[in-house]
N, C-alpha and C positions, 0 to 999 in steps of 0.2 A: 504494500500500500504506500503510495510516494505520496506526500506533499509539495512536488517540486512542480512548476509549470514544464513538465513533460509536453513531448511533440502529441502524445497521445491527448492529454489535456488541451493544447491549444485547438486539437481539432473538435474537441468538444464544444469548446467557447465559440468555434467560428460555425459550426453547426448549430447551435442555440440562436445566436445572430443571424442566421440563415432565414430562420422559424421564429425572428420577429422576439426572442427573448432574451434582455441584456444577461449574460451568464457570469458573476464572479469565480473565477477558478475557488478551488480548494487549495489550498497554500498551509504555511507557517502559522496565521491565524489562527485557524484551523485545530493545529496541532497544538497549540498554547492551550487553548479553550479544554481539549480533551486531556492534554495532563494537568493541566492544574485542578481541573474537578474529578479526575483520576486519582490525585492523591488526595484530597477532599474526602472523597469517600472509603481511601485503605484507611484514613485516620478515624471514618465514622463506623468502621468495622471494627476497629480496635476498642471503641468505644461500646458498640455494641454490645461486643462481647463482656466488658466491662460490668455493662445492665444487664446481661442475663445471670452473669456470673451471684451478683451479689443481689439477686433482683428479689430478698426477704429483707432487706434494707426498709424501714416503713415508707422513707419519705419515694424511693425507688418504687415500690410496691404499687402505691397509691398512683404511679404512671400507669402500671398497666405494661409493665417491663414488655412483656411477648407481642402486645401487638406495639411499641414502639418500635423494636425489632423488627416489627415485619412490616411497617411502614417506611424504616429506614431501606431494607431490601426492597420494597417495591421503589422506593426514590432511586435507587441505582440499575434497576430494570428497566426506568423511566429512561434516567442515564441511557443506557445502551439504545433505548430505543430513538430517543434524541439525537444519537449520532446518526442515525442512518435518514428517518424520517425531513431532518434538518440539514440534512445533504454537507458532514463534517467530513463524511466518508466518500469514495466511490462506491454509487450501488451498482454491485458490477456480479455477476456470476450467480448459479441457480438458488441461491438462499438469499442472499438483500436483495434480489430484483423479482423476489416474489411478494410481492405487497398483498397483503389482505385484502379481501372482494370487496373492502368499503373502503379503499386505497389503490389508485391504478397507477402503475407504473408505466414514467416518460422514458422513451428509449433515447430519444434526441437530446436530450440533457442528463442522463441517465438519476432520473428523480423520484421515488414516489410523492405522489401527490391526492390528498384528500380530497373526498365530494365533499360539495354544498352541504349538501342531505348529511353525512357522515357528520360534516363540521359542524351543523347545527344541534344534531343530537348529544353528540359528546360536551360542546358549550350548554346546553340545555341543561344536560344532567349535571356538571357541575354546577353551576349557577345554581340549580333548584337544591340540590343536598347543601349549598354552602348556606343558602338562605332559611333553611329550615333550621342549620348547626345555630343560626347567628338568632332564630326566635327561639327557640329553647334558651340559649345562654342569656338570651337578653331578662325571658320568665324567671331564671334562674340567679338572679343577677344580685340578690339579696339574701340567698340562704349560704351562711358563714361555711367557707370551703379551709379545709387544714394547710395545704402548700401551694394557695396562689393559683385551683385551676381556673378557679369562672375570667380573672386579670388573663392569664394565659391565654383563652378562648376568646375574649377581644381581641387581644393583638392578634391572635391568628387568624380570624373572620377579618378586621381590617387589610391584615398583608393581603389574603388570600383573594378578598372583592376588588383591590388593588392590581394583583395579577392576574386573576382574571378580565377584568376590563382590560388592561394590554393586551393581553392574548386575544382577545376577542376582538380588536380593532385593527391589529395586525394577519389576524386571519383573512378579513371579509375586505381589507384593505388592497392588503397583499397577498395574495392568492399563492403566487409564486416566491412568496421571499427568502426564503430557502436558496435563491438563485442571490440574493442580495447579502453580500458576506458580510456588511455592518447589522444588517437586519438579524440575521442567521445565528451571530454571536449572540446580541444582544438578549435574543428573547432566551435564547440555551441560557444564557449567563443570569438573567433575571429570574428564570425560573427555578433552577437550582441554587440561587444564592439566597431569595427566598425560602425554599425550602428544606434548606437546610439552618436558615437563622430560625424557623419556625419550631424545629425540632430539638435546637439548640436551646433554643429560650424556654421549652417545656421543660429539658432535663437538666440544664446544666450545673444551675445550684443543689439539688440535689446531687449529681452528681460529683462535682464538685466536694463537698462536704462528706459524703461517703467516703472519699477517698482523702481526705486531707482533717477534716472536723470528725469523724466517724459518731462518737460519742456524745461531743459538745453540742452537735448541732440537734441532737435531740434531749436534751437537757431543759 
């Protein structure tokens, strides 16, 4: 897999310009973006393991260790899946160039690319579960919680309405922008950085204090 503007590369770019679409190669960029949220997530693995390990911890407990765990692993499935959907990668060969029947893959720029129909359901259904998380927490919003979760549930239903609305503007915006290498980063980099500050900010004092106050911090 190159990152270099290869002869193979340029014919892609002058082939997408052919068919009327500006194409940014895949470059250095590129590669920035996939190892820095690469290592991102060996250190949220490390951590992971951290919480399951010690996950009789009370203040740990009361997260819900196993499925923060397995919200961390879907965040870096997501990962994976980001790289290819968001064209970091070439989709080239019988496994990335087989896109799901609600994602058809561009041979001329070698891209999957999502329906309308697909894009609207998926923004639908986030949208509707986030708004439903944000009227419970909101009902909920005066019975006394022990470590900060109803505080944590706001910040998270804000970040989350927040990236969603980007996402959703740059979807129905930009269709193609997967081809736009400022674009491309940006939303990869916005949505992982979010979402990992979200999972951050639900465990980190606990976690934290397990590991450094262990005793103090439940005194």
């Amino acid at each position: 897999m190159s990152f270099e503007f290869t002869p193979q590369e340029q014919t892609r770019v002058q082939l997408a310009h052919l068919g009327g679409v500006q194409l940014d190669p895949i470059g250095h960029a590129d590669l920035a973006v996939i190892a820095v949220l690469s290592s991102v997530y060996f250190v949220n693995f490390a951590a992971v393991a951290f919480l399951v390990w010690n996950r009789n911890y009370p203040p740990l407990k009361s997260k819900y260790p196993f499925l923060m765990a397995a919200i961390m692993i879907s965040m870096f499935i997501y990962f994976l899946g980001d790289l290819v959907l968001k064209a970091h990668v070439h989709v080239r060969g019988r496994v990335l160039s087989n896109c799901a029947q609600t994602v058809r893959y561009v041979p001329l720029i070698e891209m999957c690319s999502m329906s309308y129909a697909y894009r609207a359901v998926v923004q639908g259904l986030l949208w509707l579960v986030w708004i439903i998380n944000a009227a419970i927490n909101f009902k909920l919003r005066n019975i006394t919680s022990s470590f900060n979760e109803s505080r944590e549930m706001f910040v998270a239903c804000a970040a989350v309405f927040t990236l969603l609305a980007f996402n959703t503007v740059i979807l129905y915006t930009h269709p193609l922008y997967p081809t736009n290498m400022a674009l491309r980063i940006t939303e990869t980099l916005c949505s992982h950085v979010i979402a990992n500050f979200l999972w951050w900010f639900i465990m980190f004092r606990s976690m934290y204090n397990c590991a450094i106050r262990r005793d103090a911090y439940l005194a």
